[in-house]
C-alpha positions as CSV (number, residue, x, y, z in Angstrom):
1,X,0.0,0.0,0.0
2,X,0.9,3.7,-0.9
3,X,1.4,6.3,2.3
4,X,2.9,9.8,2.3
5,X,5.9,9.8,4.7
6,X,7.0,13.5,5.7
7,X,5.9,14.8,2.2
8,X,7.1,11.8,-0.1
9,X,5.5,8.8,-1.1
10,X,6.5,5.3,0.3
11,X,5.3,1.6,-0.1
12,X,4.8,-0.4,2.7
13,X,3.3,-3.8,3.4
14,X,-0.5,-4.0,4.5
15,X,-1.3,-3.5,7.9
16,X,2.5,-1.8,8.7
17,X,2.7,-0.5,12.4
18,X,3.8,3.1,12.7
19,X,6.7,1.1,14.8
20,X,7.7,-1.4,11.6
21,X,7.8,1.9,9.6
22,X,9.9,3.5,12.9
23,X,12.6,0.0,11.9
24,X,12.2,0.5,7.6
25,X,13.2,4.1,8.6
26,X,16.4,3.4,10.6
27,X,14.6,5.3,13.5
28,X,14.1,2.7,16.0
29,X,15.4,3.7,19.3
30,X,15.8,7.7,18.2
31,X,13.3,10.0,20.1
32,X,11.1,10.4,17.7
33,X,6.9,12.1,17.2
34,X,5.1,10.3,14.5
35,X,1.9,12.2,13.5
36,X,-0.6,10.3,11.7
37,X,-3.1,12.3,9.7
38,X,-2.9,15.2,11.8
39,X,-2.9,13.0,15.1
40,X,0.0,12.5,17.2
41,X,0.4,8.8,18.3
42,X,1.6,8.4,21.9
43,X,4.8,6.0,21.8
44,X,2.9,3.4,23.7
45,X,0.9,3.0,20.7
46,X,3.3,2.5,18.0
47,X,3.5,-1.3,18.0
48,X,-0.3,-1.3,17.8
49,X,-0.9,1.8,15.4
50,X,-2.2,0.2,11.7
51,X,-1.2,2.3,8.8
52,X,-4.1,2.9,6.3
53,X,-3.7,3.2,2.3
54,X,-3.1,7.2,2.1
55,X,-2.3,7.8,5.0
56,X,-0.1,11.1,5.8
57,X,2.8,10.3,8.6
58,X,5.3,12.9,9.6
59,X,8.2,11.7,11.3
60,X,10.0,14.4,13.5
61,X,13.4,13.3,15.2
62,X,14.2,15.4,18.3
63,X,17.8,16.5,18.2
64,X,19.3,18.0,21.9
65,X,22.2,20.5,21.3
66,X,22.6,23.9,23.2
């Protein structure tokens, strides 16, 4: 199925957890905010989160500096 990933399109398998799309990003174990269609998904929910055909994400990686 097709989904938008911060802005660019990206196949993924049916059903595909916000957290498998976390791992086919390279982002597993960064802080990280995934927004789903204008919804933030708690991290507690990431394993359990179902992508949908079309569906927007945006994946925003926090970075500490000062």
């Amino acid at each position: 199925m097709q989904i938008i990933v911060n802005g660019e399109p990206r196949e993924v398998d049916d059903s595909f957890s916000a957290a498998q799309l976390l791992d086919a990003l390279g982002l597993t174990g960064h802080r990280v905010a995934v927004e789903v269609n204008l919804e933030i998904v708690p991290r507690s929910e990431f394993e359990h989160h179902r992508l949908s055909p079309g569906d927007r994400v945006e994946v925003v990686r926090a970075i500490g500096g000062g």
